[in-house]
C-alpha atoms as a printed R data frame, in Angstrom:
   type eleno elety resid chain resno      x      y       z
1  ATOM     1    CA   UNK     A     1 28.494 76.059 161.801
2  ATOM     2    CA   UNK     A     2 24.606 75.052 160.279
3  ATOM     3    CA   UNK     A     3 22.194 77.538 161.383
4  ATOM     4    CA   UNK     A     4 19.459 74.951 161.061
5  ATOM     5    CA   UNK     A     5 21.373 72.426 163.946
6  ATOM     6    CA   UNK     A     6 20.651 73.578 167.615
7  ATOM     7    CA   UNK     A     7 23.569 74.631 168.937
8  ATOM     8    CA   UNK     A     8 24.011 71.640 171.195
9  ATOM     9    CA   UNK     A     9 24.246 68.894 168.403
10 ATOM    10    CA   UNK     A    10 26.835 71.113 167.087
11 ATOM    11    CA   UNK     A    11 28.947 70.565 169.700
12 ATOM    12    CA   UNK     A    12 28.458 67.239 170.680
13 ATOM    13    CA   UNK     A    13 29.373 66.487 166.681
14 ATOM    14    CA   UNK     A    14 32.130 68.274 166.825
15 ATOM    15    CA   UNK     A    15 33.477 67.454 170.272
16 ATOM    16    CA   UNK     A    16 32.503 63.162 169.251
17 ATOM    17    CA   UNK     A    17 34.577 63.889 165.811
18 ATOM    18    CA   UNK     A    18 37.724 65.506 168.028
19 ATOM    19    CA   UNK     A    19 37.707 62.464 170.269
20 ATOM    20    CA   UNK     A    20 37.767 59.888 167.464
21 ATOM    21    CA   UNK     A    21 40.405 61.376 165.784
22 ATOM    22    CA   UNK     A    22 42.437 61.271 169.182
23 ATOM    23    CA   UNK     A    23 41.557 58.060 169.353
24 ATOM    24    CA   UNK     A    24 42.517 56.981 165.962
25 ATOM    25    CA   UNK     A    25 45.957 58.550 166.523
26 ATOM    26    CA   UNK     A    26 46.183 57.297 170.021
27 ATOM    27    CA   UNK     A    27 45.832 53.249 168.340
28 ATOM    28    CA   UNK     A    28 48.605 54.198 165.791
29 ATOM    29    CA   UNK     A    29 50.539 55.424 168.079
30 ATOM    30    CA   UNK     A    30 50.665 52.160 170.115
31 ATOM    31    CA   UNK     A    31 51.019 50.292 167.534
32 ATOM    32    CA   UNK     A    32 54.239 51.833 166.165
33 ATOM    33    CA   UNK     A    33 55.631 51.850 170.107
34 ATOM    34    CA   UNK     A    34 55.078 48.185 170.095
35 ATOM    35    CA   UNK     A    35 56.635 47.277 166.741
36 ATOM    36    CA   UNK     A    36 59.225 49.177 167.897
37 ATOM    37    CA   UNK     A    37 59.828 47.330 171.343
38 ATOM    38    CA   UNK     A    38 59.306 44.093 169.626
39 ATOM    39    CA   UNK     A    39 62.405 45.286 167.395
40 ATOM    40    CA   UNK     A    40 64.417 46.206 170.266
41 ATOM    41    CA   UNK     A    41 63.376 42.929 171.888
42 ATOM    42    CA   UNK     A    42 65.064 40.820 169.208
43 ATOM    43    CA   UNK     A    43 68.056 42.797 169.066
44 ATOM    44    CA   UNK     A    44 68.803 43.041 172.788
45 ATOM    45    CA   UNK     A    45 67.460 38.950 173.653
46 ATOM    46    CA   UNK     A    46 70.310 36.368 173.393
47 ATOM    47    CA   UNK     A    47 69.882 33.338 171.683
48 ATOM    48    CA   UNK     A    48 70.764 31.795 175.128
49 ATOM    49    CA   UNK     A    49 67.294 33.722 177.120
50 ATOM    50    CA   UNK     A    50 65.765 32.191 174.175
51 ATOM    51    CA   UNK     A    51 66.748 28.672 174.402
52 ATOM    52    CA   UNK     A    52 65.803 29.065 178.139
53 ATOM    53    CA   UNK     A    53 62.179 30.005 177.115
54 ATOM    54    CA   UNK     A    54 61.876 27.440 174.818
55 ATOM    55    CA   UNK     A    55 63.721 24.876 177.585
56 ATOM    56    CA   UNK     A    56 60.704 26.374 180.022
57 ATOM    57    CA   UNK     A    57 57.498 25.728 177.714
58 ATOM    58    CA   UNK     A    58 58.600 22.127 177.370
59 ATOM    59    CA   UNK     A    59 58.413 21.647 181.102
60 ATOM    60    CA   UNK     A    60 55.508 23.610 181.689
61 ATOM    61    CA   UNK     A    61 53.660 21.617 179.455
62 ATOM    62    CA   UNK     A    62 55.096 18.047 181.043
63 ATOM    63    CA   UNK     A    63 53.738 19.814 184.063
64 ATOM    64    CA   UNK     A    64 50.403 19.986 182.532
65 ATOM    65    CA   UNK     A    65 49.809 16.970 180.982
66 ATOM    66    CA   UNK     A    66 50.711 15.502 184.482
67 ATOM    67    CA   UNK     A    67 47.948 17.416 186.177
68 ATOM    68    CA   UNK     A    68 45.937 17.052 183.093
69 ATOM    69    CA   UNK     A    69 46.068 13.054 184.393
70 ATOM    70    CA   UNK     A    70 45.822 13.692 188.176
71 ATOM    71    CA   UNK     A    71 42.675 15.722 187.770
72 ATOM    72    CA   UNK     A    72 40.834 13.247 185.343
73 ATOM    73    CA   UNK     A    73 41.783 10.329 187.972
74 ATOM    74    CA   UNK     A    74 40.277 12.453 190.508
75 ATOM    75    CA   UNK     A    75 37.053 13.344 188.571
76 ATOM    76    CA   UNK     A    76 36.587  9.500 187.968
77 ATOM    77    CA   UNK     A    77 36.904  8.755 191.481
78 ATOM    78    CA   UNK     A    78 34.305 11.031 192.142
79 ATOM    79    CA   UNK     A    79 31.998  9.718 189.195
80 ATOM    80    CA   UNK     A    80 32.217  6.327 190.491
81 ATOM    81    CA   UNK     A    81 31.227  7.545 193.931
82 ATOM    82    CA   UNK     A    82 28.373  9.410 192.886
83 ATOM    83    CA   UNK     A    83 27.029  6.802 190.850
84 ATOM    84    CA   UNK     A    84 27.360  4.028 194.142
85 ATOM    85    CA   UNK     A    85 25.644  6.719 195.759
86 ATOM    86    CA   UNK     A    86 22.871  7.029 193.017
87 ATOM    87    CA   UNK     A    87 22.472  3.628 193.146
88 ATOM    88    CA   UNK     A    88 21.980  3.154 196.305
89 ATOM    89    CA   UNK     A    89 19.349  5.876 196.700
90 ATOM    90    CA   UNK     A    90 17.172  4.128 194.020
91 ATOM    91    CA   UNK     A    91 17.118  0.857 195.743
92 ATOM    92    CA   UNK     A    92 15.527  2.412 199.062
């Protein structure tokens, strides 16, 4: 240790320096535990879970394009009242 540091910025350093390095070994760590369970993933998913998936995206976005049209009927509705309203308000 410097003998020109207080003793307290010594620490901190040193203690701020231990917990990056966990850290940076903590992130690698994940990382090769997920490329791992992505590999295990692909080996242990039949094709057949995966044709469901796909099967279930394609109605899930039918589903939202059909909302997607309810809720910008709605919203015009609602436009075309406010502006009656508007316009009525500006007459008085």
């Amino acid at each position: 240790m410097d003998d020109e540091k207080p003793i307290l910025e010594q620490t901190t350093d040193a203690i701020s320096s231990a917990a990056d390095a966990t850290k940076e070994a903590a992130k690698t760590v994940v990382k090769k535990v997920k490329k791992a369970a992505k590999k295990v993933a692909k080996k242990v998913m039949p094709k057949k879970a995966k044709k469901a998936k796909k099967a279930a995206k394609k109605s899930s976005a039918k589903k939202s394009t059909k909302k997607a049209v309810k809720k910008a009927g709605k919203k015009a509705t609602k436009k075309v009242a406010k502006k009656k309203k508007k316009a009525k308000k500006s007459k008085r």
